[in-house]
Structure formats: structure tokens, C-alpha cells
N, C-alpha and C positions, 0 to 999 in steps of 0.2 A: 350891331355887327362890328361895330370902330373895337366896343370893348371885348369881345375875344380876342380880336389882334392883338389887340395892347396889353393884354392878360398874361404872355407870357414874357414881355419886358416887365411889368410890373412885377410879377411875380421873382426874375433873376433880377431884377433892383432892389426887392425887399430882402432875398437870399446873399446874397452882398453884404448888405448892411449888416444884416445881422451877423456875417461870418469875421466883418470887421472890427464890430464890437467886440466878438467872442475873440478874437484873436488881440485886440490891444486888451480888454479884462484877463487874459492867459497873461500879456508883457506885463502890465502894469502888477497883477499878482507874485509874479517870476521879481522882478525890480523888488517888493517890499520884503520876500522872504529872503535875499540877497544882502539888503540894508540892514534886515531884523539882525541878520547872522553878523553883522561889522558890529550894530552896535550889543552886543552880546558880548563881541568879543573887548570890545573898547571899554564896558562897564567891568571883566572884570579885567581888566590893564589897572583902572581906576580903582578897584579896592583893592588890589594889589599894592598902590603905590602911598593908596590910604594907609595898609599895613605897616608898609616900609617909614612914613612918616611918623607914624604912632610908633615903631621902634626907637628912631632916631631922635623923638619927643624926649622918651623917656632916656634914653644914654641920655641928653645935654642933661636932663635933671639930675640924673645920677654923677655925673659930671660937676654939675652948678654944688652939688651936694657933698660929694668929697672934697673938691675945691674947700666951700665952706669949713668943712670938718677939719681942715688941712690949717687951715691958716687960725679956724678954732683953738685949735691943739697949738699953735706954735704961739698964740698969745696966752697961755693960758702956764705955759713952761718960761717967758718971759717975766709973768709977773709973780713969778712963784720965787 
């Protein structure tokens, strides 16, 4: 007889819990599709900046390369 009584605490403690659960797996869910989306956007900031690095790579070689070319040519009129 104690357990019918107790049957319907029991029952709104296990309804609880589990409305608990379901609702921090909702947050917790919510929070990683939140992060996904930062780091989505932060990966391509990063090959963005990869780009831009691989541009400015190649001017200083192109740079380092006329330089060269430059001072090539002016000993080469020198020794002429």
C-alpha cells in the first residue's frame, strides 16, 4: 500500500529527471552548433590570411629577384 503512494512521487522524480536531461542535451546541443558556426568562420579568416601570406611570399621573392636582377645588370655594365 506505502508503494502506490509513493508511485506517484516516484513517477514526477523520474519525469524530472528526464525533462532535465532533455533539456541540458537541447543546451549542450544549441552551445556546439553555436561554436561549430565561430569555428567555421575563424577557419576561413585563417585561409584567408594563409592567402594573403602566400601573396606577400611571393612579392618579397619577386622583390628579392628584381633587386638581384637590378644590381646583376649594374655590375655587369661596370665591368664591361
Amino acid at each position: 500500500m506505502q508503494i502506490l503512494k509513493a508511485l506517484p512521487l516516484i513517477a514526477s522524480i523520474f519525469v524530472t529527471v528526464v525533462a532535465g536531461v532533455k533539456w541540458l542535451y537541447g543546451q549542450i546541443k544549441e552551445d556546439r552548433n553555436h561554436y561549430e558556426k565561430l569555428y567555421q568562420q575563424k577557419q576561413a579568416e585563417v585561409e584567408e590570411l594563409k592567402d594573403q601570406i602566400n601573396i606577400l611570399k611571393i612579392k618579397i621573392v619577386k622583390l628579392k629577384a628584381s633587386k638581384d636582377a637590378f644590381f646583376d645588370g649594374k655590375q655587369k655594365q661596370n665591368d664591361s
